[in-house]
PAZAPA-4460 file (N, C-alpha, C; in steps of 0.05 Angstrom, whole numbers, plus 32768, in hexadecimal, padded with zeros to 4 digits):
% residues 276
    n_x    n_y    n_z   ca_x   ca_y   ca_z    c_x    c_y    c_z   seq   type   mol
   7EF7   8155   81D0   7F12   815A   81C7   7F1A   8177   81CF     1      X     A
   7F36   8176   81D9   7F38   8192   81DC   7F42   81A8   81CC     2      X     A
   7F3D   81BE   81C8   7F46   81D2   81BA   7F63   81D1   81B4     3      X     A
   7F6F   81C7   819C   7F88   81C8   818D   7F94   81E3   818A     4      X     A
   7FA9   81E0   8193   7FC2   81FB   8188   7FC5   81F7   8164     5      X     A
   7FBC   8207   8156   7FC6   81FC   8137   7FD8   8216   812C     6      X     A
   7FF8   8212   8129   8004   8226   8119   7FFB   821E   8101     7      X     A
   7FFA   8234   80EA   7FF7   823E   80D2   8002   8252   80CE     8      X     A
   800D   824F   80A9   801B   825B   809B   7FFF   8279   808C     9      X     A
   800A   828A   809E   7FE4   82A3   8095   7FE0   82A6   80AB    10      X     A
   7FCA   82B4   80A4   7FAE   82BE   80B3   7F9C   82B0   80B4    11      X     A
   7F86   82BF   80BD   7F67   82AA   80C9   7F56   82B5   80A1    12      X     A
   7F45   82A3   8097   7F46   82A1   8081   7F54   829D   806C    13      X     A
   7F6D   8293   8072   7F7B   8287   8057   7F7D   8270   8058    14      X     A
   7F8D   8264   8048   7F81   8247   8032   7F8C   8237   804D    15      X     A
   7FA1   823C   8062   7FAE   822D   8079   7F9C   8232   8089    16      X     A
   7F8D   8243   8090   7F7B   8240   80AC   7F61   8235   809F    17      X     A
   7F5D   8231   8083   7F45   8228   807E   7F43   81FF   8082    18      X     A
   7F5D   8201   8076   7F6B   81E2   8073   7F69   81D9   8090    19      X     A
   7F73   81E8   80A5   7F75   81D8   80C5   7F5B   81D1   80D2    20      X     A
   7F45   81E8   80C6   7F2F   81EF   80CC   7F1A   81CD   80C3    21      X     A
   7F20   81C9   80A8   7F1D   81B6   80A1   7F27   819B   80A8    22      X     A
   7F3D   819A   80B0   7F44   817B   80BE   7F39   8178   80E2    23      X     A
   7F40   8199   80EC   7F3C   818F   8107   7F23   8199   8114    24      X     A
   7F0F   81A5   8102   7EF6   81B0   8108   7EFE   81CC   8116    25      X     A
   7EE5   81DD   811B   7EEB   81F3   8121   7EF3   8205   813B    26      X     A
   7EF3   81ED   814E   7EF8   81ED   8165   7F15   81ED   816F    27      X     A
   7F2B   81FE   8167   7F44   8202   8168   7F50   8223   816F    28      X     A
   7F68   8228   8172   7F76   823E   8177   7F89   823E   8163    29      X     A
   7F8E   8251   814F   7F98   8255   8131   7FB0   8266   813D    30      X     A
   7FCB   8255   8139   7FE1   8268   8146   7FE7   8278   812A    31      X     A
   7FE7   8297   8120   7FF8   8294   8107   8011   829D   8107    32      X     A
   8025   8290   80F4   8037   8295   80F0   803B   82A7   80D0    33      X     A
   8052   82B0   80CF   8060   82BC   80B5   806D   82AB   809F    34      X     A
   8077   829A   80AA   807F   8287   8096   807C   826A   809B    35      X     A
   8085   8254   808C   8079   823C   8091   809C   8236   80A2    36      X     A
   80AD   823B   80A1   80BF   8234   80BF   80B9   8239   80D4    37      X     A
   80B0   8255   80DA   80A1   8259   80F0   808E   8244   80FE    38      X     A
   8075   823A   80E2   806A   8227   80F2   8074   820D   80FA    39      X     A
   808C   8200   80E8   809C   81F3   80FB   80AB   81F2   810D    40      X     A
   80B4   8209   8113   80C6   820D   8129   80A6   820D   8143    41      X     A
   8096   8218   8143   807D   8210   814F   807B   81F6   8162    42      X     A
   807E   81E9   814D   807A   81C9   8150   8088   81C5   8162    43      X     A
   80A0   81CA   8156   80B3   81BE   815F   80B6   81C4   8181    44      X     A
   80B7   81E7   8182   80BA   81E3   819D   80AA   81E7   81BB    45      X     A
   8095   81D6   81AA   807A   81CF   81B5   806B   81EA   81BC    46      X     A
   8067   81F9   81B0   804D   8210   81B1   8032   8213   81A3    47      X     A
   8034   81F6   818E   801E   81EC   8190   801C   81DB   8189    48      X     A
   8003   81CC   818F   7FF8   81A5   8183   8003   81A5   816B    49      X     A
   7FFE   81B2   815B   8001   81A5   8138   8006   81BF   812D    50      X     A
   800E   81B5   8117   8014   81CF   80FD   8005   81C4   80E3    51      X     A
   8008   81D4   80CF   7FF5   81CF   80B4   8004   81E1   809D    52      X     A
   8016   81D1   808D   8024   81DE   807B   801E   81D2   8054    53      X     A
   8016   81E4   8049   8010   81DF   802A   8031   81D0   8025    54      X     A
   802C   81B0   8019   8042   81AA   8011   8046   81A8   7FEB    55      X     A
   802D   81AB   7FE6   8025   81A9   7FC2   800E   81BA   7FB7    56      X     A
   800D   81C6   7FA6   7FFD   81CD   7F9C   7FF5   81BF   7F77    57      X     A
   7FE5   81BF   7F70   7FD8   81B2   7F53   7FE2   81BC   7F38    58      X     A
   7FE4   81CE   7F41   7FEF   81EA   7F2E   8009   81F0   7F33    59      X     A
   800F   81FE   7F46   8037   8209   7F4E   8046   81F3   7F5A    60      X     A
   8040   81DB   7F59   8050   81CA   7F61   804E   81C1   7F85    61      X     A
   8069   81B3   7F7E   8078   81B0   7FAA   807C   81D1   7FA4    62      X     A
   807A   81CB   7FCE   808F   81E1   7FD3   80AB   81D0   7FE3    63      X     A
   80B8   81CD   7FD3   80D2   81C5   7FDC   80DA   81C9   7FF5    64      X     A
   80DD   81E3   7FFF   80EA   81E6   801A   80D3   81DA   802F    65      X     A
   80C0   81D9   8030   80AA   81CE   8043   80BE   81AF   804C    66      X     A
   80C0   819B   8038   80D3   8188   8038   80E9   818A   804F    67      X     A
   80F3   8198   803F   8110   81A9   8059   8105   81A8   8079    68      X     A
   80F3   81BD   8072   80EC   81C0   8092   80E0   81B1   80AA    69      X     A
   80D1   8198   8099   80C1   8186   80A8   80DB   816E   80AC    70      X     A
   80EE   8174   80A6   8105   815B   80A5   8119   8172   80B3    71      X     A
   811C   8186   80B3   812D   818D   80C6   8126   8196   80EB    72      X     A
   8106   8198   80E2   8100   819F   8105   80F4   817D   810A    73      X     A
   80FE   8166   8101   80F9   8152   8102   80D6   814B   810B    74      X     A
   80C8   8157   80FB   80AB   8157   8103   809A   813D   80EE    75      X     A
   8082   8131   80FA   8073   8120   80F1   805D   8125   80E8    76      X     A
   8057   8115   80CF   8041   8119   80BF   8032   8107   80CB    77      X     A
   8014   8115   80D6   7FFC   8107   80DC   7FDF   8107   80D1    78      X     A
   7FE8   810E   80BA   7FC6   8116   80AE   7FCD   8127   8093    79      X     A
   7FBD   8129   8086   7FBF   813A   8071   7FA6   8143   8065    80      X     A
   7FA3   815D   8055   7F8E   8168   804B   7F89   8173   8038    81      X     A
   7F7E   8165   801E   7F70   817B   7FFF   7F63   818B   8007    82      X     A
   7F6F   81A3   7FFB   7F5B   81BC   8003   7F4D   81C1   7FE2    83      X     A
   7F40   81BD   7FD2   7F34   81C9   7FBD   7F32   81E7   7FBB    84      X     A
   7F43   81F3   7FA5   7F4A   8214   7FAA   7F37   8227   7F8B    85      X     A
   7F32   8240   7F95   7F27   8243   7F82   7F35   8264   7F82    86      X     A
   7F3A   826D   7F73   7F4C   8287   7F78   7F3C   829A   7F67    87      X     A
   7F31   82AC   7F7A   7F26   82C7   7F77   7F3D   82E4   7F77    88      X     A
   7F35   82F4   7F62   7F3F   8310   7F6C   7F2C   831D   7F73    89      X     A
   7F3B   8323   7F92   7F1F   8337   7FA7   7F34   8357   7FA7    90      X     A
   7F1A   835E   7FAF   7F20   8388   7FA7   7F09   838F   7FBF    91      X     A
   7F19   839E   7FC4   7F02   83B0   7FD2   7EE2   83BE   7FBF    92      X     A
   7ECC   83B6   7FD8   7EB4   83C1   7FCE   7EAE   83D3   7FBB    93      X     A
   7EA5   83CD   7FA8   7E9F   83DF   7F93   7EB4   83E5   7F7E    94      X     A
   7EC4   83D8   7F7C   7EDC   83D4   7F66   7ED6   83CC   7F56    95      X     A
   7EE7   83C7   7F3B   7EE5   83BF   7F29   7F09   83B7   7F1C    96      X     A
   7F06   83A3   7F0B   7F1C   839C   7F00   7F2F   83B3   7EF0    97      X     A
   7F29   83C8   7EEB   7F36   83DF   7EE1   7F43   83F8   7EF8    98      X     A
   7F39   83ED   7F0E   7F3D   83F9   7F24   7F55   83F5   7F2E    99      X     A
   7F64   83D7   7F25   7F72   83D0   7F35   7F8E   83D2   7F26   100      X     A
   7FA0   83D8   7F38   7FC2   83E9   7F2E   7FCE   83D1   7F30   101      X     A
   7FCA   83C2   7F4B   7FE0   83AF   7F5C   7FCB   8394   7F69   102      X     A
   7FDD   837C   7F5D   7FD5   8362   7F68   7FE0   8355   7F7F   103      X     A
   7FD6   8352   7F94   7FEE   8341   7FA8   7FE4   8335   7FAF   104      X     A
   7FEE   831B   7FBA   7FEE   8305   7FC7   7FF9   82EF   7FCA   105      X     A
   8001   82DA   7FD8   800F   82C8   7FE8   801E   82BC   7FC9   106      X     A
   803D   82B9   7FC7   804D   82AF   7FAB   803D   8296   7F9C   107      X     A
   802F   827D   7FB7   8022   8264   7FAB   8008   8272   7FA2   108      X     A
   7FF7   8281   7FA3   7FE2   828A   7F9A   7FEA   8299   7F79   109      X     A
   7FF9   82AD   7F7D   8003   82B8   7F63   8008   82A6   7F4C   110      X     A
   8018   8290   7F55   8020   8280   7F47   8010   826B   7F35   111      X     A
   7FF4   826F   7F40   7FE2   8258   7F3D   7FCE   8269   7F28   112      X     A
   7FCB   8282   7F24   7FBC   8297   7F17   7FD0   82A7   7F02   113      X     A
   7FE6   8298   7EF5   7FF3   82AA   7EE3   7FE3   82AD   7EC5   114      X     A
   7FDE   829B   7EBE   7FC6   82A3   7EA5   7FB7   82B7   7EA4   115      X     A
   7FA9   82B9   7EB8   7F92   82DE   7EC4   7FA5   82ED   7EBB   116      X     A
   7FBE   82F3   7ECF   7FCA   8303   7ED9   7FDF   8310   7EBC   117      X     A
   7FE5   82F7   7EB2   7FE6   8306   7E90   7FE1   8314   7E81   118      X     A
   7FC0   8316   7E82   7FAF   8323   7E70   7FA5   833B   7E83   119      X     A
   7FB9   833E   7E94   7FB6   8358   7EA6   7FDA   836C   7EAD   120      X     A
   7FDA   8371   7E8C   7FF6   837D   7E8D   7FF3   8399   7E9B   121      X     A
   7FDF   83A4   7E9B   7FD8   83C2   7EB4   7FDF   83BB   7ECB   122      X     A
   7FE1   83A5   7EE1   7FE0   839B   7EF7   7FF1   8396   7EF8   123      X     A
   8008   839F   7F0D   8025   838C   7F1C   801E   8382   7F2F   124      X     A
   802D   836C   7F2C   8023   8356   7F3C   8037   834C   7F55   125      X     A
   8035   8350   7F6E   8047   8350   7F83   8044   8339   7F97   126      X     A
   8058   8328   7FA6   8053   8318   7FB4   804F   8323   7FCE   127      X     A
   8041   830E   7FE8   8040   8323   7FF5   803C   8309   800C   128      X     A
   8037   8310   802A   803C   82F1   803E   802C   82E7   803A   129      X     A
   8013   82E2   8035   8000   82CC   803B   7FE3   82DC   8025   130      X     A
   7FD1   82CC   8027   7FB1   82D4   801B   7FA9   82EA   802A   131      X     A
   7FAD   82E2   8048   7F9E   82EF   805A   7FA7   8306   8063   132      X     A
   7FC3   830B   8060   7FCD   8327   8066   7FD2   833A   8055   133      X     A
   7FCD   832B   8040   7FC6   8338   8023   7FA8   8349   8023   134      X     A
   7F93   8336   802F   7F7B   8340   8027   7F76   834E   803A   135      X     A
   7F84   8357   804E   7F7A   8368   8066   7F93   8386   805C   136      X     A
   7F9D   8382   8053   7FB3   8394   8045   7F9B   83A2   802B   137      X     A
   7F94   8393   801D   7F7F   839F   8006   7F6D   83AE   8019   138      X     A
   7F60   83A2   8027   7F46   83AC   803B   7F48   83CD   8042   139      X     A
   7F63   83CB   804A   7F6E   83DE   8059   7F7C   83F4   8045   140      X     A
   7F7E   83ED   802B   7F89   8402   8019   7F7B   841A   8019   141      X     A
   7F88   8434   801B   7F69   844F   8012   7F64   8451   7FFD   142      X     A
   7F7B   844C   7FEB   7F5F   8451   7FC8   7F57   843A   7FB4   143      X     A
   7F5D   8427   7FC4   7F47   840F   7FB8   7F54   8403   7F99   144      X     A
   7F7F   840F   7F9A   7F87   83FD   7F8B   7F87   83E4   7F7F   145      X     A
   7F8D   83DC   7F99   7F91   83BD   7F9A   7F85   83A3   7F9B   146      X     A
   7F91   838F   7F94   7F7A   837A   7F95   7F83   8360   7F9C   147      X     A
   7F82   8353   7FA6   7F8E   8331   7FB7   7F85   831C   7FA7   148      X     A
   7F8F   830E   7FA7   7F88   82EC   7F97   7F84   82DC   7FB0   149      X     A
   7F69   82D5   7FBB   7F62   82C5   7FC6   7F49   82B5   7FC6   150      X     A
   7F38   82AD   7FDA   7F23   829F   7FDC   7F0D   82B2   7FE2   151      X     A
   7EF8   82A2   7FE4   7EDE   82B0   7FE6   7ED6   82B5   8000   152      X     A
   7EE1   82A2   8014   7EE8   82A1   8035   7EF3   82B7   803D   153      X     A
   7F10   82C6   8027   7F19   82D5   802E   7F12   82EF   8026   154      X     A
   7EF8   82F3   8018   7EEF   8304   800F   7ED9   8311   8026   155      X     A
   7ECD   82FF   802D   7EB6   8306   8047   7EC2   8307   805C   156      X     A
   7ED9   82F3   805E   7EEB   8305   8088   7EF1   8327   807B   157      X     A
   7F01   8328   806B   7F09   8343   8061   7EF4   835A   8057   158      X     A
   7ED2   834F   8055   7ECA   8369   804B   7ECF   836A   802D   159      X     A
   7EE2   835D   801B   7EEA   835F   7FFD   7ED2   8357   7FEC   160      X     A
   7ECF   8361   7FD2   7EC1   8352   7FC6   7ECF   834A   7FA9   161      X     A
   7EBF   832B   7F9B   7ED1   831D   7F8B   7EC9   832A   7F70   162      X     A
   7EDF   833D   7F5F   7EE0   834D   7F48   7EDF   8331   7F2A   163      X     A
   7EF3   8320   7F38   7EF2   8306   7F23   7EF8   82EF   7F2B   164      X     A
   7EE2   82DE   7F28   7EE6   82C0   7F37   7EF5   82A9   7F26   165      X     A
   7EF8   8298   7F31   7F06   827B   7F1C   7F21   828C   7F12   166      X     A
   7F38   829B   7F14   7F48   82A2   7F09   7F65   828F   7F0D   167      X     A
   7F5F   8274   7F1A   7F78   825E   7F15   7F7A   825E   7EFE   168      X     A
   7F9A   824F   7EF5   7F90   8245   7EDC   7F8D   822C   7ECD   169      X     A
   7F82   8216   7EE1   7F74   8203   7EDF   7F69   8202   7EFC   170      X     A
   7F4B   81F1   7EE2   7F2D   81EB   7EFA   7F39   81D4   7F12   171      X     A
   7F2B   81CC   7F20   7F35   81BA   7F37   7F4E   81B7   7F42   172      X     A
   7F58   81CF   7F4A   7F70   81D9   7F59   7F6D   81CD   7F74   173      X     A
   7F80   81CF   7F80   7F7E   81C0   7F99   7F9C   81CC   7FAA   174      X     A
   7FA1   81C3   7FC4   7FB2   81C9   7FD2   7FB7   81B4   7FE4   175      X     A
   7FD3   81A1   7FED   7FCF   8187   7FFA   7FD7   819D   800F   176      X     A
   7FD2   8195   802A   7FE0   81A1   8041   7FE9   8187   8051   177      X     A
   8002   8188   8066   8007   8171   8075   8000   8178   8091   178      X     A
   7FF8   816B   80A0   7FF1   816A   80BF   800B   8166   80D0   179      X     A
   8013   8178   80DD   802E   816C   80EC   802D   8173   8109   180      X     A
   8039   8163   810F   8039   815D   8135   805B   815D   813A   181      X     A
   8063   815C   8154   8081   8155   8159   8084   813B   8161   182      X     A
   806D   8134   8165   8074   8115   8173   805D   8102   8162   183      X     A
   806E   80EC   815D   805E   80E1   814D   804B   80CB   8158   184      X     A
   8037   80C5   8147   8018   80C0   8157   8014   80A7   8142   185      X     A
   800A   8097   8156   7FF5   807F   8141   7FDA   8085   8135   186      X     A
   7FD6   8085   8121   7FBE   808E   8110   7FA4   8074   8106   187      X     A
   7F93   8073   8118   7F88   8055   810C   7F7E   8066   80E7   188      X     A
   7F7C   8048   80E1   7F78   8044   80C6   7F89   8058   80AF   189      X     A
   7F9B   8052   80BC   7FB3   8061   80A2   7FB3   804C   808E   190      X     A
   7FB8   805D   807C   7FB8   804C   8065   7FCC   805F   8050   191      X     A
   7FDF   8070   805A   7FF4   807B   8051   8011   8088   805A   192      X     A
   8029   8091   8050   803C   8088   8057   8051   80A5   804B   193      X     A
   8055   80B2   8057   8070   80C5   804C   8088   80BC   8059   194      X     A
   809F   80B9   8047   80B4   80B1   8047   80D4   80C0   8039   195      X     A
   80DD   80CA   804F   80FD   80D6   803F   8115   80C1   8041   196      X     A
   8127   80C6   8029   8138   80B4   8029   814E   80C0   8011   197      X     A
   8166   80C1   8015   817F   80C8   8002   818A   80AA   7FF7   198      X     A
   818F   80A8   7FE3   8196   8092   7FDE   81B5   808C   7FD3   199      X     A
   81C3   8079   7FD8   81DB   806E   7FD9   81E7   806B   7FB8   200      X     A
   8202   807B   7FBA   8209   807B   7F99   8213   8063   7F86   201      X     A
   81FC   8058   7F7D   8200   8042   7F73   81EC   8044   7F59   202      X     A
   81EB   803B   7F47   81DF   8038   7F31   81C6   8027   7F33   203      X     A
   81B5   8039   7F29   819B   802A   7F32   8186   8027   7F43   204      X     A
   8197   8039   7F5B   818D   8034   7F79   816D   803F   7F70   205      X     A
   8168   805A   7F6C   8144   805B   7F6B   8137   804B   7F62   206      X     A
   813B   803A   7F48   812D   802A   7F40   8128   800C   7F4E   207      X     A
   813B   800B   7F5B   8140   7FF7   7F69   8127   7FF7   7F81   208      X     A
   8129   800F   7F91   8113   8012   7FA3   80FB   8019   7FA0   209      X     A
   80F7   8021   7F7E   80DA   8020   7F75   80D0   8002   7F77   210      X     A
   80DF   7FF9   7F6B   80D5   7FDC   7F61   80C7   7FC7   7F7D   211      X     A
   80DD   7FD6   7F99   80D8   7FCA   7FB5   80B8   7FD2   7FC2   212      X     A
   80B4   7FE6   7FB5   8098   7FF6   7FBA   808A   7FE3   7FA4   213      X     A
   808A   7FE6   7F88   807D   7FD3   7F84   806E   7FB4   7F89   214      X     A
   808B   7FA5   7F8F   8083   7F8B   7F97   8076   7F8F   7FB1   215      X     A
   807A   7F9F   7FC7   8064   7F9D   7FD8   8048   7FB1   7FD9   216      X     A
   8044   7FB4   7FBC   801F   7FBE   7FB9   801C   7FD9   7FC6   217      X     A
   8037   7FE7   7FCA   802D   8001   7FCE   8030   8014   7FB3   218      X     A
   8019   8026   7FBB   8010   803A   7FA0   8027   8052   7FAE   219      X     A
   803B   8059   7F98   8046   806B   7F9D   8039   808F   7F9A   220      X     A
   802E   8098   7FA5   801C   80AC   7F9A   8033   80C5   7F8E   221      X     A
   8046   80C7   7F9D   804F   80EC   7F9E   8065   80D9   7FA4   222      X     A
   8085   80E8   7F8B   80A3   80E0   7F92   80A9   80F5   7F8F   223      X     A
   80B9   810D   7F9E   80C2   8123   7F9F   80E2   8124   7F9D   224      X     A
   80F4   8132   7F8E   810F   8130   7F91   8112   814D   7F9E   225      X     A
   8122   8156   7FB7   812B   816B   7FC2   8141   8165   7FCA   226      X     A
   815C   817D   7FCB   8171   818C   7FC9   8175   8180   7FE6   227      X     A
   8190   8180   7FEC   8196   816A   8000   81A8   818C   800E   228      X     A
   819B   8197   8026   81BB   81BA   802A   81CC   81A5   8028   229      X     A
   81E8   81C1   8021   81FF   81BF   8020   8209   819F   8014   230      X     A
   81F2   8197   800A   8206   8184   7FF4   81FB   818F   7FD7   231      X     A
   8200   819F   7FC7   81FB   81A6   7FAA   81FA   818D   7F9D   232      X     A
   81FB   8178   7FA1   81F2   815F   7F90   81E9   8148   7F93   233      X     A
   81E1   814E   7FAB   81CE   8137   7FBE   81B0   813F   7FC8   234      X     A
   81A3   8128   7FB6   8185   8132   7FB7   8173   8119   7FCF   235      X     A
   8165   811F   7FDD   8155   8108   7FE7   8139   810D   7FDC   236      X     A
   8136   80F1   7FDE   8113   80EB   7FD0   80FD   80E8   7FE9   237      X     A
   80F0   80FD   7FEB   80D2   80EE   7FF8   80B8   80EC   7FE2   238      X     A
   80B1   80D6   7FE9   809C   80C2   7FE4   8086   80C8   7FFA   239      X     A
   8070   80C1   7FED   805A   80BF   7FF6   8050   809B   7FEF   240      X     A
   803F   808D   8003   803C   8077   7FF3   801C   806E   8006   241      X     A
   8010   8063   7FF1   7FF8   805C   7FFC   7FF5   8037   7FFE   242      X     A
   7FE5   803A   800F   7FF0   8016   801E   7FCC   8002   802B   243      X     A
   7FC3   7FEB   8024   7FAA   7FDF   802B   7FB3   7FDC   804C   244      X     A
   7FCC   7FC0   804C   7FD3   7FC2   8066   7FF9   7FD0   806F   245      X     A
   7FFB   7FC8   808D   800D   7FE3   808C   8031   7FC7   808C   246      X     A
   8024   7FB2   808A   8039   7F99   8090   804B   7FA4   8077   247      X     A
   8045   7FA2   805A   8055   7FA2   803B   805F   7FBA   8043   248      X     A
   804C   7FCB   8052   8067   7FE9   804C   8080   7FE9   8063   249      X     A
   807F   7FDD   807A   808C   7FD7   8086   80A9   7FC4   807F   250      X     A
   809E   7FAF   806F   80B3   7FA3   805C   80B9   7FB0   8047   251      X     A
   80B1   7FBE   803A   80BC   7FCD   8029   80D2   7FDF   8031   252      X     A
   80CE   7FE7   8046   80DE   8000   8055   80F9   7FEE   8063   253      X     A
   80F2   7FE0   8065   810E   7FCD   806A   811B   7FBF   8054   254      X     A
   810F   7FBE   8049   8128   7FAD   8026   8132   7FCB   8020   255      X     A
   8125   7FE3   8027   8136   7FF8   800E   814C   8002   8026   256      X     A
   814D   7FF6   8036   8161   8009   804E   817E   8005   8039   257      X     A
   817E   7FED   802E   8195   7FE8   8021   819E   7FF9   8010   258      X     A
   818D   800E   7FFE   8198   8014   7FED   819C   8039   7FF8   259      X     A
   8193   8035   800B   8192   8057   8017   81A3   8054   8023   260      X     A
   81AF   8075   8027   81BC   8086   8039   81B1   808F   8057   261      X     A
   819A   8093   8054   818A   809A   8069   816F   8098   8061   262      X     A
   815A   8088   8070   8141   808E   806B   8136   8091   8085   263      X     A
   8118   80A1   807F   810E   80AF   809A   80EE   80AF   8091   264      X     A
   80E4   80A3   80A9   80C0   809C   80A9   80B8   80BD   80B0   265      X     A
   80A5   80CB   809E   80A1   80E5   80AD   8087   80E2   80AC   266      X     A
   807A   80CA   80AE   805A   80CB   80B6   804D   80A5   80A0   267      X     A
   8042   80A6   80BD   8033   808C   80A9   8010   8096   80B6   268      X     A
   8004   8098   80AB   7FDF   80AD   80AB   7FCA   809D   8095   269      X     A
   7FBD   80B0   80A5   7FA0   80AF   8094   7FA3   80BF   8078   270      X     A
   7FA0   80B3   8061   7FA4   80C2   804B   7F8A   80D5   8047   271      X     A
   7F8D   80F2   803D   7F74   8102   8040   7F61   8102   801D   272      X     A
   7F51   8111   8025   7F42   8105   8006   7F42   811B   7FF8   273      X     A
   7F3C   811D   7FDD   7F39   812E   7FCD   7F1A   8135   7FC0   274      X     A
   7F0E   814E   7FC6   7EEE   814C   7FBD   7EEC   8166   7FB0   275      X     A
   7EF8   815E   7F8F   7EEE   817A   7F7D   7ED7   8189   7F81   276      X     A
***
């Protein structure tokens, strides 16, 4: 196989180059980007094979706009990946937790460690782009303020060492990431299904298309409601849905055309696994 172009949202050691690392083995070229549009606009205008964007976390939720962006640079879901997260505060060598003035790191990381970060009213706590530019930012501080919320991966590229480990605030944290391409691909043995759709103003209509998922035996895993731009009161739903064969989801997707406005296949894949 040949060496993959993979944009990511980071640097080399953060939870996105660890995630790509993990689906496509280590044999790749890690484009990074600044933000997660960036890595779709990527996609999109072909500068590289695939992208890899956190769409949920366990703890801080969706990230909503991810939604947005994989539906506006009209890009396809081909894979997906649990990353199991464990959130360290790293400090430079020889630190200690009293040492430290200022916390930074990536807003989904902060967000996932507010309990710690409580019981640390000495410490302001700042967002900042990614894990990885965070921890090369600490590395690089001269008096050994600072301290990053990241991984233990990101502790050994950087030289950091981990002052306090487990500081989520719940055990078996995790991070889904989606696999995206611009052109969409047949996936043997899919056995799952992301789906956007706005639905038609009529009373009833969601329940109506739950019930269509039901009678054909698909497991609805993940129903997301997001902000429709420039309509302040129009939301579309994507779904996730897990499926034995791919015939019932196919019929399913045709009885609900009725009750939608628009619906849009943004990946039918291999569902990825989860291993606390």
């Amino acid at each position: 196989m040949r060496n993959h172009k993979v944009a990511i949202q980071g640097g080399i050691a953060s939870f996105h180059d660890i995630a790509a690392r993990n689906y496509f083995g280590e044999d790749i070229t890690i484009d990074e980007c600044g933000t997660f549009k960036e890595v779709c606009q990527k996609i999109e205008q072909n500068s590289v094979d695939f992208g890899i964007i956190a769409i949920e976390n366990k703890i801080a939720g969706s990230i909503l706009l991810n939604y947005h962006w994989i539906d506006l640079f009209d890009l396809h879901i081909i894979g997906e990946v649990y990353l199991p997260l464990e959130m360290d505060l790293l400090a430079q060598p020889g630190k200690t937790l009293s040492d430290i003035t200022e916390v930074i790191s990536h807003p989904m990381a902060i967000g996932q460690c507010q309990e710690f970060l409580a019981t640390q009213s000495q410490i302001r706590v700042t967002e900042y782009k990614d894990t990885s530019t965070s921890a090369k930012f600490v590395a690089e501080k001269t008096d050994g303020s600072l301290a990053v919320i990241g991984s233990a991966t990101l502790a050994k590229t950087y030289q950091l060492e981990i002052i306090r480990s487990g500081i989520s605030d719940e055990t078996n944290n995790y991070t889904r990431f989606y696999i995206l391409t611009k052109h969409p691909d047949t996936v043997e043995n899919a056995n799952k299904a992301s789906v956007s759709f706005s639905l038609r103003d009529e009373l009833g209509t969601l329940a109506d298309i739950l019930t269509v998922f039901k009678e054909n035996h698909l497991n609805l895993s993940k129903i997301q409601s997001v902000p429709v731009p420039n309509k302040p009161t129009e939301y579309a739903f994507h779904v996730d849905l897990s499926f034995d064969e791919k015939a019932p989801l196919e019929e399913a997707l045709k009885s609900i055309e009725a009750h939608t406005k628009r619906i849009k296949i943004l990946g039918i894949y291999e569902g990825g696994q989860l291993t606390l």
